[in-house]
N, C-alpha and C positions, 0 to 999 in steps of 0.2 A: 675803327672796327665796326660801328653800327653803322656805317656807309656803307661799305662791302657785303653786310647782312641784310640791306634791304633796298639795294639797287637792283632796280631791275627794271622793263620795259616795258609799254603799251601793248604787251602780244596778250589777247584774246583766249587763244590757246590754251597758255600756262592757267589765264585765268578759272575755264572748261575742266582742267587738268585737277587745279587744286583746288574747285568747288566740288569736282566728285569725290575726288579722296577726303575731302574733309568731312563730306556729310557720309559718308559710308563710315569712317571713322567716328564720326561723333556720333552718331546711330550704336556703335557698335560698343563706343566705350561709353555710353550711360546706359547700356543694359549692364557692364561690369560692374558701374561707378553706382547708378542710382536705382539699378532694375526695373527699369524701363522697360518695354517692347520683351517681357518674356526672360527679363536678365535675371541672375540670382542679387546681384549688389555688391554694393564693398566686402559686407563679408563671405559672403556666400562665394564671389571670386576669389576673393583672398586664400580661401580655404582650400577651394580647385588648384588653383598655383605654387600653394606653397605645397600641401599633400598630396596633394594628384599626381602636382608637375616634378615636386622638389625642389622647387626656385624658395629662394632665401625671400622670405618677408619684404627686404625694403628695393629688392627688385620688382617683385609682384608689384608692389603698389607703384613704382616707377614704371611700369609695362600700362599700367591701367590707366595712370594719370598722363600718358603718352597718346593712348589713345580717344580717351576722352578731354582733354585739353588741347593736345597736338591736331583732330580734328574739328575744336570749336579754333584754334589760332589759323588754321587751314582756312574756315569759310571765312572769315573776316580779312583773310591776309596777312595774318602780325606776324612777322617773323617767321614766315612762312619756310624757308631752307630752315630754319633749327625744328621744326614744328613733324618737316618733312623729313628729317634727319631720326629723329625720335620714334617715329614710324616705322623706317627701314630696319631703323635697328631693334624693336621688337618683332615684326614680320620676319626676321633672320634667324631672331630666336626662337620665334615658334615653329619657324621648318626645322631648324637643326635639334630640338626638344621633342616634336610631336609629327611635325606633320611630312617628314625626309620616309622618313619606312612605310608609308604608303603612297610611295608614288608621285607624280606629278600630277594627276586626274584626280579632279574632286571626287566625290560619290555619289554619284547623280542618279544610279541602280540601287542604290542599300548592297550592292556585293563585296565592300571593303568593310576590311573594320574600323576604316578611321576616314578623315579626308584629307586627299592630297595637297601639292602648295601650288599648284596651279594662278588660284587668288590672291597667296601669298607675293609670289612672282610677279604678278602685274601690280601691288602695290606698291612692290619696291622699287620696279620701274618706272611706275608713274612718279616715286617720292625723288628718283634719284632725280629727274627733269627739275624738279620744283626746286631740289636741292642745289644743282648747278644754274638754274637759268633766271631762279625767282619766283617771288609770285605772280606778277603780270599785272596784264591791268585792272581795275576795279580791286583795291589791297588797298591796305593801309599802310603797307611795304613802298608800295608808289607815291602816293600822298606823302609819308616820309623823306622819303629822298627826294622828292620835289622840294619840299618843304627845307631841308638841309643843302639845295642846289646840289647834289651829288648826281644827279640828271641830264645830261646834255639837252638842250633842243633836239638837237638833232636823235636822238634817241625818241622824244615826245613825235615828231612828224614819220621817223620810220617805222619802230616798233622794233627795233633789233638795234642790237649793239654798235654797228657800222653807222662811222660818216658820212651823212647827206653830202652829197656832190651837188653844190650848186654852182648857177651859172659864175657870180663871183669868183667861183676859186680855179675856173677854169682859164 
């Protein structure tokens, strides 16, 4: 089971992919978690989600520790599909809770009364990548499966999941 959750391949990309979402994540959840950069904090969130929102207390704090944990496991690469997975599925919840009745478009004029999911939408797209393709390369996802040989060579020289065609095997 932890082969399958942190095979993944030397693609760059992925790596690009889920160093942005992790540090915009992790940015984002220790304003909730420790009130950082202008955040209210644990409780000060807590209070927003469960009264604001009407989310049940031990989702709130599962929504927060998703995204404050899920993007410190994002920059590092640890388990980056569950990390990625964890993301989507609060990003799903805050379009369909808060941010589905206004729109697709942020509000980049002040003339909504709310912001769209616009941002929403491209997290979950980037998460859903991470979530089927891995973390990539520079992870600790990679290093693992190397480490467990659940790696092929051949995946280390291409960068994608496809057998190297070498002249032997022709």
């Amino acid at each position: 089971m932890l082969n399958r959750l942190v095979k993944t391949n030397e693609d760059y990309t992925l790596t690009i992919a889920r160093l942005v979402l992790g540090m915009l994540f992790f940015i984002h959840g220790d304003q909730l978690m420790l009130g950082w950069f202008g955040g209210y904090g644990l409780s000060g969130s807590m209070k927003f989600f469960t009264q604001g929102l009407g989310i049940p207390a031990p989702f709130a704090f599962l929504a927060i520790c998703a995204q404050f944990f899920g993007g410190l496991m994002l920059i590092v690469g640890f388990l980056g599909r569950v990390a990625a997975l964890t993301i989507i599925c609060t990003m799903a919840v805050a379009v369909a809770k808060v941010h589905w009745q206004f729109g697709i478009f942020m509000n980049w004029f002040g003339t909504q009364k709310g912001e769209g999911f616009e941002y929403h939408l491209l997290a979950i797209t980037i998460g859903v990548v991470i979530a089927l393709r891995g973390s990539g390369a520079l992870s600790l996802d990679r290093l693992l499966a190397r480490l467990r040989g659940s790696v092929p060579v051949e995946m280390d020289r291409l960068g994608t999941g496809a057998h190297a065609v070498t002249s032997r095997s022709l």
